[in-house]
C-alpha positions, -999 to +999 in steps of 0.1 A: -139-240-935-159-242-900-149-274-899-111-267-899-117-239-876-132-262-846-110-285-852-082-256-849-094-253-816-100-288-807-064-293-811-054-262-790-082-270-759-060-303-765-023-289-763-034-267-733-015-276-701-032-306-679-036-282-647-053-256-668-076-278-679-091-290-645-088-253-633-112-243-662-136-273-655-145-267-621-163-230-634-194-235-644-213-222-673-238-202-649-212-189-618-252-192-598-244-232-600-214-228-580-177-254-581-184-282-597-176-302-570-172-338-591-142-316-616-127-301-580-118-335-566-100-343-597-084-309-597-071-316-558-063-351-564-043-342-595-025-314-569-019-343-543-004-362-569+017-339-590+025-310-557+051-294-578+024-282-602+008-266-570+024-230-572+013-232-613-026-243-603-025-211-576-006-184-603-034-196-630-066-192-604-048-159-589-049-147-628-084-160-633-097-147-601-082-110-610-098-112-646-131-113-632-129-087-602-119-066-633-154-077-649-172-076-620-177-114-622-185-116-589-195-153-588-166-164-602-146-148-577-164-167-550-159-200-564-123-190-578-118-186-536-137-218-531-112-236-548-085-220-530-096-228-495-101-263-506-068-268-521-053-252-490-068-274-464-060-305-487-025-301-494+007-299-468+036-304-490+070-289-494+060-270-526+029-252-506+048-219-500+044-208-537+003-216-538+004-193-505+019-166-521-006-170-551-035-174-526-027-140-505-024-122-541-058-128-542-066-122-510-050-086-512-065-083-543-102-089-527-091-063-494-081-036-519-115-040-537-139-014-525-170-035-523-179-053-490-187-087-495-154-089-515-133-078-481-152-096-464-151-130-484-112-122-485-109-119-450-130-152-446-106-170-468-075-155-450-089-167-411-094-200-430-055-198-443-043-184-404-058-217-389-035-240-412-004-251-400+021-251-422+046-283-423+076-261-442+085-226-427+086-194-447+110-168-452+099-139-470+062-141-464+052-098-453+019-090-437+020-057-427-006-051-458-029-070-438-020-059-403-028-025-423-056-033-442-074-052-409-072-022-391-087+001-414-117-021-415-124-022-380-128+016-385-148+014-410-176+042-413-195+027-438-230+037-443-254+010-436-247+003-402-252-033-406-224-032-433-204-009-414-209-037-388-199-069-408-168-050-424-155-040-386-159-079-373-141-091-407-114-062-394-111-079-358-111-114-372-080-104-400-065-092-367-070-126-348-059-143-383-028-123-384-017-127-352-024-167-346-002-168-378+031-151-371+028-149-330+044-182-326+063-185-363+100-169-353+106-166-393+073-140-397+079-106-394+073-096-354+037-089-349+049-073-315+067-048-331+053-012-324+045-005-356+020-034-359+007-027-321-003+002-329-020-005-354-040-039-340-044-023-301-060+006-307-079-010-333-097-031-311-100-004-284-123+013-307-142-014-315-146-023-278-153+012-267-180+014-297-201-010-277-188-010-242-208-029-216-213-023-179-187-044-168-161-064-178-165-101-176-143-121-155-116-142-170-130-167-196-114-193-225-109-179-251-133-202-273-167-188-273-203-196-285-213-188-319-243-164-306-211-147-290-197-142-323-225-121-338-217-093-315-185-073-324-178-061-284-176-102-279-155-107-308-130-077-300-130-088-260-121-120-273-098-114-300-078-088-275-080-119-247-062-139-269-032-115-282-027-111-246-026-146-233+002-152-262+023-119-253+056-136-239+078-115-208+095-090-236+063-080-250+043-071-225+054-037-228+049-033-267+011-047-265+002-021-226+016+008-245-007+013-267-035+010-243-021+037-225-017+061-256-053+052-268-064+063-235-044+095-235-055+105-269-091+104-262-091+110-230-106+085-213-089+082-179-114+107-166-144+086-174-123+054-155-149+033-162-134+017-198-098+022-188-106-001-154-123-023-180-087-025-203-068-032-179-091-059-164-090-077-194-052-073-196-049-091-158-066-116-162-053-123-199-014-120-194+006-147-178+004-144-138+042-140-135+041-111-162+020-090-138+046-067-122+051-053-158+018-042-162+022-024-129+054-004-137+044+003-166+013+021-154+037+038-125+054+052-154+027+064-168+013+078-140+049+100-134+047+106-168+015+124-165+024+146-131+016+177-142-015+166-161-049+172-141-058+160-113-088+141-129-069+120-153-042+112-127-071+100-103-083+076-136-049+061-132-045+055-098-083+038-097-067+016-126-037+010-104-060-002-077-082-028-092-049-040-115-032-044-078-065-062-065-064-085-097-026-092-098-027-101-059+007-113-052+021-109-085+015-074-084+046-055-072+076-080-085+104-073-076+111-034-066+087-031-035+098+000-026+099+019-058+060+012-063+053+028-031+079+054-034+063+067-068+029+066-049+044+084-021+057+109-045+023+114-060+010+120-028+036+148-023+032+167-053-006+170-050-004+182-015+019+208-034-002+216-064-033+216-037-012+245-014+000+266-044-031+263-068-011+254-098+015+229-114+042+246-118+044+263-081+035+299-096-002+317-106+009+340-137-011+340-160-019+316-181-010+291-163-031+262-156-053+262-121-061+236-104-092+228-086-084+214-048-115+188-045-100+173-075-069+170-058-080+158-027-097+136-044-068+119-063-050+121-028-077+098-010-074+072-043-039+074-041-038+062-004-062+034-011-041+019-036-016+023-013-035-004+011-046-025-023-007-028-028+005-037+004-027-064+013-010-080-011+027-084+002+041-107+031+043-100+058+080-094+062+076-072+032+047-052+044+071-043+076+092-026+053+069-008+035+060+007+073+093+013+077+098+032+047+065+053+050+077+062+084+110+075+070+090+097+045+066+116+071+079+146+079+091+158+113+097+196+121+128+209+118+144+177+108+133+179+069+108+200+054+077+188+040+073+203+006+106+217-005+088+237-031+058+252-021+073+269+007+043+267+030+056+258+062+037+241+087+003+237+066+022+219+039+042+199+068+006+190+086-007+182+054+017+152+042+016+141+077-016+133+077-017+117+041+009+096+049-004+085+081-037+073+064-013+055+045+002+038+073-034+032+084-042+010+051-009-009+055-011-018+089-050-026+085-056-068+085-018-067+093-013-102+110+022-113+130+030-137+157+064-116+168+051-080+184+091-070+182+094-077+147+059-059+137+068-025+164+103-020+162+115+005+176+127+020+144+090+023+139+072+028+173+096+052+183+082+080+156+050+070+156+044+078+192+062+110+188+032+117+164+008+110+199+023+142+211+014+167+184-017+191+195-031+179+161-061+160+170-065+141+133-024+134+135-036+112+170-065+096+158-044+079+132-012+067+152-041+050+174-058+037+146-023+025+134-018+011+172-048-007+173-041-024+136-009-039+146-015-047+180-051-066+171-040-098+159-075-115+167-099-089+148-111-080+186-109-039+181-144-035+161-160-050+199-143-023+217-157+004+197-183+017+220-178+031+251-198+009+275-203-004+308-205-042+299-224-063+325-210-098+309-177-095+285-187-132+275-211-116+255-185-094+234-169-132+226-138-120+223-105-144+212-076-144+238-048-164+234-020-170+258+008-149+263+039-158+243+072-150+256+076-124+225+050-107+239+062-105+276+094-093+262+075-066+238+058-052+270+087-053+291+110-032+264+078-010+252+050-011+276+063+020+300+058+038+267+022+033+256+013+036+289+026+072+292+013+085+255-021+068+267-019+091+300-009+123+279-034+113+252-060+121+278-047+151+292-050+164+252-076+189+254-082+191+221-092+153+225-131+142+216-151+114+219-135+094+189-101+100+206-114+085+241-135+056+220-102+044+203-082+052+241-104+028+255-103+003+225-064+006+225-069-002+267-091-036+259-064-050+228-036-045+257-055-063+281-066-090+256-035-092+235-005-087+254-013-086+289+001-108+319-002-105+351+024-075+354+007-058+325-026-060+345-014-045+373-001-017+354-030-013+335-048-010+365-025+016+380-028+035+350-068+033+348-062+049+387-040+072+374-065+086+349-088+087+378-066+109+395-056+131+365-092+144+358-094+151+399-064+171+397-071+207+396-038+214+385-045+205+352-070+227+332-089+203+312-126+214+302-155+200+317-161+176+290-127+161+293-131+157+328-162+133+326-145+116+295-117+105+317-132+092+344-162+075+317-133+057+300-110+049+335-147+034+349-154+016+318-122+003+315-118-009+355-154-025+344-139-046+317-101-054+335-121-067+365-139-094+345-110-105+328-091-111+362-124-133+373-113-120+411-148-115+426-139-089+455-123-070+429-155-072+407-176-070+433-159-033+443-160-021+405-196-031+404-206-012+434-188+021+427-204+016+395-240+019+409-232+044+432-225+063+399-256+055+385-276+069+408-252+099+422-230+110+393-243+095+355-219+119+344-188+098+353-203+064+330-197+061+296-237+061+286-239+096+297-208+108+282-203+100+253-236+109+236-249+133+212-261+160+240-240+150+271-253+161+308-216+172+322-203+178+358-209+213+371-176+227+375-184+240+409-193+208+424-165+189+444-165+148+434-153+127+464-167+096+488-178+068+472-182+075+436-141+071+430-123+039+427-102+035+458-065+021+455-065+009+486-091-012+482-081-027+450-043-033+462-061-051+493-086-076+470-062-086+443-036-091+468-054-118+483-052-131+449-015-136+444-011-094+424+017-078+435+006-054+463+034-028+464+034-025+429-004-023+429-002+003+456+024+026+442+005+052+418+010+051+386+034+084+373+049+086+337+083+087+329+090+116+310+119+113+281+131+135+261+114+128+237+083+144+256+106+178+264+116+180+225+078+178+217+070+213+228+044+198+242+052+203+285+050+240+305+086+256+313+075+245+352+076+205+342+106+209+321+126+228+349+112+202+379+120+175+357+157+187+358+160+192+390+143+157+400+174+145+377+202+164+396+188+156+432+197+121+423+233+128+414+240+157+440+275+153+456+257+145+489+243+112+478+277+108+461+293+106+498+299+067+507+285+051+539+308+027+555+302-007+549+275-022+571+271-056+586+243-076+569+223-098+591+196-115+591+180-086+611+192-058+584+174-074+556+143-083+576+141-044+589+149-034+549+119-056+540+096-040+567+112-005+557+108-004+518+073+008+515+078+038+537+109+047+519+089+044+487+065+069+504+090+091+520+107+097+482+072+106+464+069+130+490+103+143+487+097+140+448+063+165+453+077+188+475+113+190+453+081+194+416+057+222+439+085+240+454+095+247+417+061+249+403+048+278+429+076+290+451+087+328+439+120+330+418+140+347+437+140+318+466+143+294+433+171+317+422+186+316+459+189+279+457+208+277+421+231+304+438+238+285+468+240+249+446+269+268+420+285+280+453+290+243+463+296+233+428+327+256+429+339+247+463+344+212+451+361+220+414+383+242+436+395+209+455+398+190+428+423+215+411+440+218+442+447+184+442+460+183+410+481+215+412+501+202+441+531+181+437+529+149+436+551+124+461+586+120+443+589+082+435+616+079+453+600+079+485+609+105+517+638+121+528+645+128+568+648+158+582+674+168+605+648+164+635+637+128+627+606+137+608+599+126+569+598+153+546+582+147+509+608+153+487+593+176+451+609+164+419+594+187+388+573+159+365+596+164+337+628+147+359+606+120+372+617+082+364+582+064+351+583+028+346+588+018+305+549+002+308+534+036+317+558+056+287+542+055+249 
């Protein structure tokens, strides 16, 4: 009977199928022996030879495999998965599709188990499965379980923190797995979508904000070493490198959002450290060209979040800023202006928020407050990233950015600064200024060969207009702005201090020559900066900073653009400075006073060496001395110090502390200068731009219009016969032009006193007597054309031999066809 029973089973051990057989054989009796390595070749060479038995060798080890995770035959499992890996790496034929589907059975099986090692020898065999590539595609294949199963691992919150730490890496490495096996498979189900990006992203945000380092590293392959590997912040870093480099141009946007809603949700803009860490590792992992994305999308963001606080706003703008730094040229794409005009916008709500002390312009309560440091805080990162943006843009481009800054500062009465707040000129002052220290981080390092194309007048024009305000922060900037444009040799940070400089060689400074876009620049602009220099100094409100950049401004003119009518000028107008803080018609304080003469003395010092004409040196030097010992107060060293020792007002300055025209004119005209220019002083031309300021007294205004109608008065209207012109004429006009120069200044002051001091009813007397002759002469012109005109037919005689003009009414009159339409 036991005979017939083992041979009942002989025979069925013998009818069972082949690939059964070999599976069985490669288990040992004791699972602690492990495959049976000698039975496993014959089982992968019998797969090699037969492949269409493949998908029954993977259903019959998936069955086997789930039999003992029932029984908690744990070592069978591990070499049940042995086998697998091996007969995955072995075989590549058509008919591998069905083993896979067996093999991630398994594989989900293990994941779903809730004991660690058996997640993470499942994951183990799945990373080993995502490195194969497949010869055949697949059509049906799903992994969202593991997309979803990955991710919950990497937050586990196991226990033993050693498990807990080996059950997140398996989680990250799933994640790699997954997404080195369907990001470049078209067939597999779109790992970019937004449901799996959410899921993986955030995912490995939290693991990388579990163990977040100092710093983020710099950009590195994405193969690392295996003592890397052992540390999960490594691993994530890595792993999130790597989704990153593959995103292509239309996924950018699904991998940055969640970034952005993982910061939002646990608030970690206000921290800014880990968010500028992110979005590090994002720059320098995406494709160069796909940098502008990154960009708007955080500009989008940053709108999104305008009426959040000021703090978490500030975290993104400081991300904007080293992104921009990162992306260098890349950074902006191709909407320039939009990226500054979201920035700009920023900048104008928090000035708002700032002025009304909430978000939504009112304070009931209940609403939110905001605190103003905060704000001005987010207003000073905003206008640095401002400058990180535009360092990196062309030239050309960066123009336009000016341009369009310029268009945005407000002007009063034009357009109002905060159209919501309704805080008038504090809210007006207040984005002036912003915006200027915008302009300042634009312009600064601006570099350009063409002064017309860098100052246009579109530009220059405004920005001067700004010199004129009684704002003495609004005029520090525009000459800060000045200097940064005009510097094209980095020569401004030497003319910082104040000084009397016995050897300029010393300051090494780089001069180049003149190009003939710069003789034209000075020609079509220089009359202007000469004048706002003048009235900059006449500024009251004006302190040592103001006079340090004045004087800086003076030495970049001399060094940049000047030739050798630009010197002159300048020298006229260092003369004219002279003269202005003499003048005791204007009441500038004490202080001012010194200043002006400090900076016209140190600036004489400096133009003198530059012209290398040793009588005019020579003059500079010795007035210079004369100072020294008579009047320190009038040098720079003495000035523009902590605790200055200033000029008593009573005390009269003449003799030989002043620099004398005369003598200049008469030194540098021995050297070729132009003498009558050089001895004409030097007077600004006022526009009206200067009378719209607000800035001038009603007694300037009023001269200045009657300076204007002197020159057209009807008697200079009166034509002189024509005169013979000989050689004599032109010799005595020659001869004659300087004292006719003379003669109209003095005509020119009397006409400006006469209005400035004479009483109003002798002012009054002369408008009278000027409207009387105005009205004498409209009365002849409309008796001229009241009267008849001559009859085209000519004259008629009168009976005693005299012509009579014959009067035909207009409407009988014959005109020729040519002068009839």
């Amino acid at each position: 009977m036991r005979m017939f029973i083992f041979g009942v089973c002989g025979c069925c051990g013998a009818l069972r199928p082949r690939y059964k057989r070999l599976v069985d054989n490669i288990f040992p009796e004791d699972p602690e022996d492990g495959l049976v390595k000698a039975n496993m070749e014959k089982l992968t060479f019998y797969a090699l030879s037969a492949p269409e038995k493949l998908d029954r060798i993977g259903a019959y080890l998936s069955e086997r495999l789930s039999r003992d995770v029932a029984r908690h035959r744990y070592g069978y499992v591990c070499i049940a998965m042995e086998a697998l890996d091996q007969l995955l790496m072995a075989c590549h034929c058509q008919s591998i599709n069905l083993f896979v589907e067996s093999f991630l059975k398994m594989v989900r099986k293990l994941l779903e188990s809730d004991k660690p090692n058996l997640q993470i020898l499942g994951t183990n065999s799945f990373v080993k499965f995502a490195n194969i590539e497949e010869d055949t595609p697949s059509y049906h294949r799903s992994y969202d379980f593991f997309v979803s199963r990955f991710s919950e691992m990497c937050h586990s919150s196991f226990e033993d923190p050693d498990v807990r730490t080996k059950i997140r890496m398996a989680g990250i490495k799933g994640l790699q797995g997954v997404v080195r096996k369907t990001v470049n498979d078209e067939l597999q189900a779109n790992i970019w979508d937004p449901q799996h990006m959410d899921k993986i992203v955030p995912s490995l945000l939290f693991n990388l904000q579990s163990g977040e380092r100092t710093e983020s590293r710099s950009p590195s392959p994405l193969q690392a070493s295996e003592k890397e590997k052992e540390s999960p912040v490594e691993l994530t870093e890595r792993c999130f490198r790597e989704l990153l480099g593959r995103a292509a141009y239309g996924n950018i946007k699904n991998a940055v959002t969640p970034v952005l809603m993982h910061l939002d949700n646990h608030s970690l803009w206000e921290g800014k450290t880990f968010a500028v860490r992110c979005f590090k590792i994002i720059m320098y992992s995406i494709q160069s060209q796909h940098s502008h994305l990154v960009i708007q999308q955080l500009l989008g963001h940053l709108d999104a979040n305008s009426k959040n606080s000021a703090t978490v706003r500030a975290g993104i703008v400081e991300v904007l800023l080293e992104a921009a730094a990162i992306a260098a040229s890349g950074s902006v794409g191709p909407t320039v202006l939009e990226v500054f005009n979201t920035l700009l916008r920023q900048l104008r709500l928090s000035a708002d928020y700032e002025l009304t002390g909430s978000y939504d312009g009112s304070t009931n309560i209940g609403t939110k407050i905001i605190k103003a440091h905060e704000e001005r805080q987010l207003q000073e990162a905003v206008i640095r990233t401002i400058g990180s943006f535009a360092n990196t843009l062309p030239t050309y481009q960066r123009s336009e950015v000016m341009l369009f800054i310029m268009g945005k500062i407000p002007v009063p009465g034009i357009h109002p600064a905060l159209p919501s707040s309704g805080c008038g000129s504090e809210g007006t002052r207040m984005i002036q200024v912003m915006l200027l220290k915008s302009l300042v981080q634009v312009t600064a390092g601006f570099q350009t060969t063409n002064m017309l194309t860098a100052l246009p007048t579109s530009f220059l024009e405004p920005l001067l207009s700004f010199f004129l305000t009684e704002d003495p922060e609004i005029r520090l900037l525009v000459l800060q702005i000045l200097l940064s444009l005009i510097d094209r040799h980095d020569n401004t940070a030497k003319f910082r201090d104040i000084s009397i400089i016995s050897d300029i060689s010393l300051l090494k400074l780089k001069v180049d020559k003149c190009s003939r876009q710069d003789n034209l620049f000075m020609k079509k602009h220089g009359q202007q900066l000469y004048r706002h220099i003048y009235l900059g100094c006449k500024e009251q409100s004006s302190g040592r900073q103001h006079y340090e950049s004045l004087f800086a401004l003076l030495g970049i003119l001399s060094v940049e653009l000047a030739n050798e009518e630009v010197v002159v000028d300048l020298i006229r107008l260092a003369l004219a400075l002279q003269d202005l803080a003499l003048s005791t018609d204007e009441d500038l304080p004490v202080f001012n006073r010194c200043a002006v003469h400090a900076l016209a003395a140190a600036y004489l010092n400096l133009i003198c060496q530059l012209t290398t004409v040793p009588a005019f040196c020579q003059h500079i030097q010795e007035v210079i001395e004369v100072r020294q010992k008579k009047s320190p107060y009038f040098l720079p060293e003495d000035v523009f110090i902590d605790d200055p020792k200033l000029l008593s007002s009573a005390e009269k300055v003449e003799g030989d502390v002043l620099f004398l025209q005369s003598k200049i004119t008469e030194v540098l005209g021995g050297s070729g200068y132009n003498t009558d220019r050089l001895a004409t002083p030097y007077v600004p031309q006022y526009t009206d731009e200067d009378r719209l300021s607000k800035r001038k007294s009603i007694g300037e205004t009023v001269s200045l219009q009657v300076e204007m109608e002197s020159r057209n008065s009807p008697e200079k209207e009166e034509r002189t016969p024509a005169e013979e012109i000989t050689f004599e004429t032109l010799k005595n006009a020659i001869v004659d032009s300087v004292g006719m120069e003379e003669q109209e200044r003095e005509r020119r002051r009397q006409v400006v006193e006469k209005f400035q001091k004479a009483p109003f009813e002798e002012i009054a007397a002369h408008c009278g007597a000027r409207a009387t002759l105005l009205q004498s002469k409209l009365n002849q012109i409309f008796d001229i054309t009241i009267r008849p005109p001559p009859s085209p037919s000519g004259t008629i005689s009168s009976g005693y031999g005299q012509s009579q003009s014959r009067s035909i009414p207009i409407y009988e009159m014959k005109f020729p066809d040519l002068c009839v339409y």
